[in-house]
C-alpha positions in Angstrom: 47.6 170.5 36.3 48.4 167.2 36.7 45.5 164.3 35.6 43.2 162.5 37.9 43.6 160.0 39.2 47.4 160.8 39.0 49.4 157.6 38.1 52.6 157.0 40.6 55.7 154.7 39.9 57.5 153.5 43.0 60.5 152.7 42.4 64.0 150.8 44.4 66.5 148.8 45.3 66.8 145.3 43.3 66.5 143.7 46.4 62.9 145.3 47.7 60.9 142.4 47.7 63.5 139.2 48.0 64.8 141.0 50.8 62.4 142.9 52.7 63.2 145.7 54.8 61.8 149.0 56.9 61.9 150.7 53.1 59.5 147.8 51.3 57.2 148.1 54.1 56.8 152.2 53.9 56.4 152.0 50.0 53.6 149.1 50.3 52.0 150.9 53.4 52.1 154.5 51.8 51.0 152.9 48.1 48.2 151.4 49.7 47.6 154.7 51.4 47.2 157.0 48.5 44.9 154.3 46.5 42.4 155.0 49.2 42.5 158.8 48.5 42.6 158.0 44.8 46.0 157.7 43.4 47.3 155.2 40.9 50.3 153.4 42.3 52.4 150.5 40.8 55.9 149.3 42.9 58.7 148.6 40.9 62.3 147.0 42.1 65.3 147.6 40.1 65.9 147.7 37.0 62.6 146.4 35.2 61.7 147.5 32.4 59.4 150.5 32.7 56.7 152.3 29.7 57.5 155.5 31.6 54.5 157.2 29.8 52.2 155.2 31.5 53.0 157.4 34.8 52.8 161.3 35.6 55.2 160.8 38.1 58.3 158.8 39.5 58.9 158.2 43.0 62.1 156.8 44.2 63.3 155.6 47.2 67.0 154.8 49.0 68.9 157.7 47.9 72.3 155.7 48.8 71.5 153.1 45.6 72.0 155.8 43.3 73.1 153.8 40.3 69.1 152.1 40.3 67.9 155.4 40.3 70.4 157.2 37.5 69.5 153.6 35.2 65.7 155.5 35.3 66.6 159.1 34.8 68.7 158.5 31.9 65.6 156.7 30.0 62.7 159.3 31.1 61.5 162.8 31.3 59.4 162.2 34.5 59.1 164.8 37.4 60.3 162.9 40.2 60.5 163.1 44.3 62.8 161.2 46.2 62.3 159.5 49.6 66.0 159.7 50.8 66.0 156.9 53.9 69.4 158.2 54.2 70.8 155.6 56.3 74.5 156.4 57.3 76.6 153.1 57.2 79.8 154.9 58.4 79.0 154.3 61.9 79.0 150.3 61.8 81.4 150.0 59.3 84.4 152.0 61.5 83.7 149.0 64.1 82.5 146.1 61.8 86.1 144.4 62.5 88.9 144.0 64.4 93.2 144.1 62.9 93.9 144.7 59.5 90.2 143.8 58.3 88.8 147.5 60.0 91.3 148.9 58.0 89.2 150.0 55.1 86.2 151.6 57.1 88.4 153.5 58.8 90.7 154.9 56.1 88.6 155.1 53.6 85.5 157.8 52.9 81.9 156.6 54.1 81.6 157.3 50.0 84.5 155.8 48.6 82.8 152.4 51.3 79.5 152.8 49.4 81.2 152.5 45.9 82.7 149.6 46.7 80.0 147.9 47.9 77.9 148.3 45.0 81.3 146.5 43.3 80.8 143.9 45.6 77.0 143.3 45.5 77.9 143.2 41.3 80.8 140.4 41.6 79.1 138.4 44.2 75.0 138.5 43.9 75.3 139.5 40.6 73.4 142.6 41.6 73.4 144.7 38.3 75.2 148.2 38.5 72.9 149.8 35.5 74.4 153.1 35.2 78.2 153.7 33.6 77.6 157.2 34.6 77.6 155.6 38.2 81.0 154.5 37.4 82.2 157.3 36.1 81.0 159.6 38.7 81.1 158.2 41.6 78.6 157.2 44.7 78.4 161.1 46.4 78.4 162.6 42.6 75.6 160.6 41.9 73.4 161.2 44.7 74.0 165.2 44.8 72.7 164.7 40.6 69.7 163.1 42.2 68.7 165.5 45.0 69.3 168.4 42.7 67.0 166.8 39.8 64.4 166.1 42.1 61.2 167.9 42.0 60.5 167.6 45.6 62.6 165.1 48.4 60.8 163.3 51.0 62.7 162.9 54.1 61.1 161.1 57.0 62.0 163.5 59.7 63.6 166.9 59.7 67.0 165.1 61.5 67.1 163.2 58.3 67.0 166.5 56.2 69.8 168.4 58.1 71.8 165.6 57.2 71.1 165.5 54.0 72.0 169.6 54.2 75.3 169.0 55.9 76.5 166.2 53.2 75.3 168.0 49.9 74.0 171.7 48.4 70.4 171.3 48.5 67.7 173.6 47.1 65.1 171.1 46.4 62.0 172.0 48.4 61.2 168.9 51.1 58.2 167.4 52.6 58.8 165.7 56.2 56.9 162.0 55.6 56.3 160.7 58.9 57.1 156.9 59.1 54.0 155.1 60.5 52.6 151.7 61.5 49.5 150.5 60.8 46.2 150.8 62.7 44.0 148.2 61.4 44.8 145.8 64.4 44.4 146.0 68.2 47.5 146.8 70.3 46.3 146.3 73.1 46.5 142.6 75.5 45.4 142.0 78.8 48.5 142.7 81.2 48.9 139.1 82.4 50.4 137.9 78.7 53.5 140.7 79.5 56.9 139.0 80.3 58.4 141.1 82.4 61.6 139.6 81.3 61.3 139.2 78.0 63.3 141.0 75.3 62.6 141.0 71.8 64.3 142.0 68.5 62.6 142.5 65.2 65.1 143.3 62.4 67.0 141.5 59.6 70.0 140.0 61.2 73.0 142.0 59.9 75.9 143.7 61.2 74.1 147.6 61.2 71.2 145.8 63.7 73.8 145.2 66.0 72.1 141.7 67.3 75.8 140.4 68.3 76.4 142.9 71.0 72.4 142.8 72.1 72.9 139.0 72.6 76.2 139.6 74.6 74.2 142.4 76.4 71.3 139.5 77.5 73.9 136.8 78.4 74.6 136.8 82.4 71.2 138.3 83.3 67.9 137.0 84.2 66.2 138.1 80.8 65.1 135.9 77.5 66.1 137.4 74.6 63.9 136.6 71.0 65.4 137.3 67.6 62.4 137.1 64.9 63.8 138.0 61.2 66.5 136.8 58.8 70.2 136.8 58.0 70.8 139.8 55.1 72.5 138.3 52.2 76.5 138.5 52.7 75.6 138.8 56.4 75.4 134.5 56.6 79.0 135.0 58.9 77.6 137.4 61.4 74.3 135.2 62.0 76.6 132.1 62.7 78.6 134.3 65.2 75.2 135.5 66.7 74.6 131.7 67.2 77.9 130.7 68.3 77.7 132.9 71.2 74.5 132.2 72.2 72.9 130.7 75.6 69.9 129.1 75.8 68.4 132.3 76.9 68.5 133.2 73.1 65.5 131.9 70.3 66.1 133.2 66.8 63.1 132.3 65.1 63.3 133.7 61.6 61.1 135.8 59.5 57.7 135.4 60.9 54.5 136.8 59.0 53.2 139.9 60.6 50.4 138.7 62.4 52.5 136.1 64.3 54.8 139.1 65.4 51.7 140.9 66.9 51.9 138.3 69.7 55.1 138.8 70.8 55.1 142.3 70.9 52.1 142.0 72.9 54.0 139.3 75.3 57.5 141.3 75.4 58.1 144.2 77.7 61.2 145.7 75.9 61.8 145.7 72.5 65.4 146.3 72.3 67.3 147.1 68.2 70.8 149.0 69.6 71.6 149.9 65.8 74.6 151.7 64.6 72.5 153.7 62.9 68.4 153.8 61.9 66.0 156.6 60.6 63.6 155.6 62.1 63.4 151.8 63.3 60.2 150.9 62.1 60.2 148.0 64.4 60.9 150.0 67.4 58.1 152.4 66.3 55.2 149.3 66.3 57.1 147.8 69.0 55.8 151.1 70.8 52.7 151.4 69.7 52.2 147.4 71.1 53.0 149.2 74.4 56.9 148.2 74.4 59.5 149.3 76.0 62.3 150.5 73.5 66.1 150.2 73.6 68.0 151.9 70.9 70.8 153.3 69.4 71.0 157.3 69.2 74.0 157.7 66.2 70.6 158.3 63.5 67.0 160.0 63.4 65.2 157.9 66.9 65.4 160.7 69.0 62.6 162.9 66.8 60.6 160.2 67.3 60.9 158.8 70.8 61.9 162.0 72.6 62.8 160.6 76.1 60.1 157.8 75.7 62.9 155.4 74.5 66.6 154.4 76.3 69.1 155.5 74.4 73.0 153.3 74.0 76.1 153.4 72.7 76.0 150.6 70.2 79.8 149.6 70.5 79.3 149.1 74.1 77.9 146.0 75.7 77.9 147.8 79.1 75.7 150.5 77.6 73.2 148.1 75.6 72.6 146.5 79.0 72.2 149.4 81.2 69.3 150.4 78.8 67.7 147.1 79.2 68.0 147.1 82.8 66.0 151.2 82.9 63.4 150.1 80.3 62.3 147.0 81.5 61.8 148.8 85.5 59.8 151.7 83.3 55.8 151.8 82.6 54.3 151.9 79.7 54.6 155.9 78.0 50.9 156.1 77.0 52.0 159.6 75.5 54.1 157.7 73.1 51.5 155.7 71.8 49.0 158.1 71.4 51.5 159.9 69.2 52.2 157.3 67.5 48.5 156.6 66.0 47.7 160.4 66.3 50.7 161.5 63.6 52.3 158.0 62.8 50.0 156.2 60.9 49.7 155.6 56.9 46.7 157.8 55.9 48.7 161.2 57.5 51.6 159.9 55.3 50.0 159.6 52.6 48.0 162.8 52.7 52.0 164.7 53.7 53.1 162.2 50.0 50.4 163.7 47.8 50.6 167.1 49.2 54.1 166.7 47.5 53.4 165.7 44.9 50.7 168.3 44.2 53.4 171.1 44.8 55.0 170.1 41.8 52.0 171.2 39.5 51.8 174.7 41.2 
């Protein structure tokens, strides 16, 4: 049997904390999570030096940044799980851009994409690659190493886990986590604060998050639109187009802390994010839980989650992105949506689904 308290290392991306994401909020909210119910966590980014033998257990996250996690296999012994967040970048990079510049998103494997982008994040952020076996082995290579190692794999919904199944042999048992929001604050307003035409987005601003064609969406109608989050590193180009393009019917207002956010997803009606591709869209799932209205693409994981509680768009169509708008902001509020949401979406069942993983691995 393992020891108690068992001791936990989180580990990801470089990246997890200069640029936050969905994935650095779900391994703070889950860490914080299992220390109620007694578990020694510490969250590590990168490639930090670790004294592995001050842990029981690993836990990584972002299956597609393999190279981080083969840097920490090859210097432990560990037992391990793996929360995949198996994003699928295909989708937005076969329509990213137009001529000669599409070209390699199109010809190219989704795989052979991935490789290069680690490259890329190495010759211009100076992102460290960490693993030659990466190199050698290649991005798909490396993750089917990593989900057949694993002790136990983590996916956050079973959509997430047939995909895994149709890209790679898998035998490792899996544990669905639930992505959650927290329930420590109200979500509820009085009615009067709702703008009835008021859409908002909460994401990084990036090509995936699809902002350009939401803001072309929101031009020529009779709705404000409100961008709250950052540009992604290398994505610098696509904000300026985002603002280029622009009416004053548009306010980007940066990264806000979360308690500032909590106002305007009390004041917004729809919360729209017409993604390429998401797991889960934590955004969209608070959004809800505030009582919004959600727009969203349908290319990942939303529909296990929303059911026919959200509207649903083609992300490469500015048509579709604005027909959504138009049938969530005439619909009411689904109060079945957000009583599932802080029935089965919240941190402690997460955490409870986390450690029952974990557990299995000493039986």
């Amino acid at each position: 049997m393992m020891p108690n308290p068992l001791r936990v290392a989180f580990i990801s991306r470089p990246t997890l904390f200069s640029v936050r994401g969905g994935d650095t909020v779900q391994m703070e909210s889950t860490a914080q999570a299992l220390r109620e119910l007694g578990i020694e966590v510490d969250i590590l980014a990168g490639y930090q030096k670790v004294d592995y033998s001050d842990y029981d257990l690993l836990h990584f996250f972002n299956l597609i940044r393999p190279a981080n996690i083969l840097y920490h296999l090859k210097r432990c012994n560990n037992p391990f799980v793996i929360s995949p967040i198996f994003v699928d970048y295909s989708y937005f990079q076969r329509y990213d851009k137009k001529g000669w510049r599409s070209l390699p998103g199109k010809i190219l494997s989704k795989w052979t994409m991935e490789y290069l982008k680690v490259l890329a994040r190495y010759i211009v952020n100076k992102e460290p690659i960490g693993s030659a076996e990466y190199l050698l082995i290649g991005h798909k290579a490396a993750m089917q190493k990593i989900l057949s190692r694993s002790g136990h794999i983590l996916p956050n919904s079973y959509s997430e886990m047939s995909r895994l199944n149709k890209e790679f042999l898998v035998r490792t048992p899996y544990t669905v986590v639930p992505n959650a929001v927290s329930l420590t604050h109200s979500t509820s307003g009085p009615a009067s604060t709702r703008d009835e035409k008021l859409i908002l987005c909460v994401a990084r601003i990036e090509g995936n998050k699809n902002q350009l064609n939401l803001i072309r969406a929101v031009k020529g109608t009779d709705f404000k639109l409100i961008l709250i989050g950052r540009a992604a590193p290398n994505h610098q180009d696509y904000m300026m187009q985002c603002q280029a393009e622009s009416t004053n019917q548009i306010e980007f207002l940066g990264e806000l802390p979360h308690h500032l956010i909590k106002e305007y997803y009390l004041r917004a009606k729809v919360h729209a994010m017409p993604s390429w591709f998401e797991t889960t869209g934590l955004s969209s799932l608070e959004a809800a839980a505030f009582g919004c209205r959600l727009v969203m693409g349908s290319n990942g994981d939303e529909k296990e989650y929303f059911g026919e509680d959200a509207f649903y768009c083609d992300p490469s169509s500015v048509q579709s992105i604005r027909d959504a708008i138009l049938l969530a902001a005439e619909a009411d509020e689904s109060q079945g949506l957000k009583q599932k949401i802080h029935n089965e979406y919240n941190w402690p069942n997460a955490a409870r689904k986390t450690l029952e993983a974990y557990r299995s691995l000493s039986t």
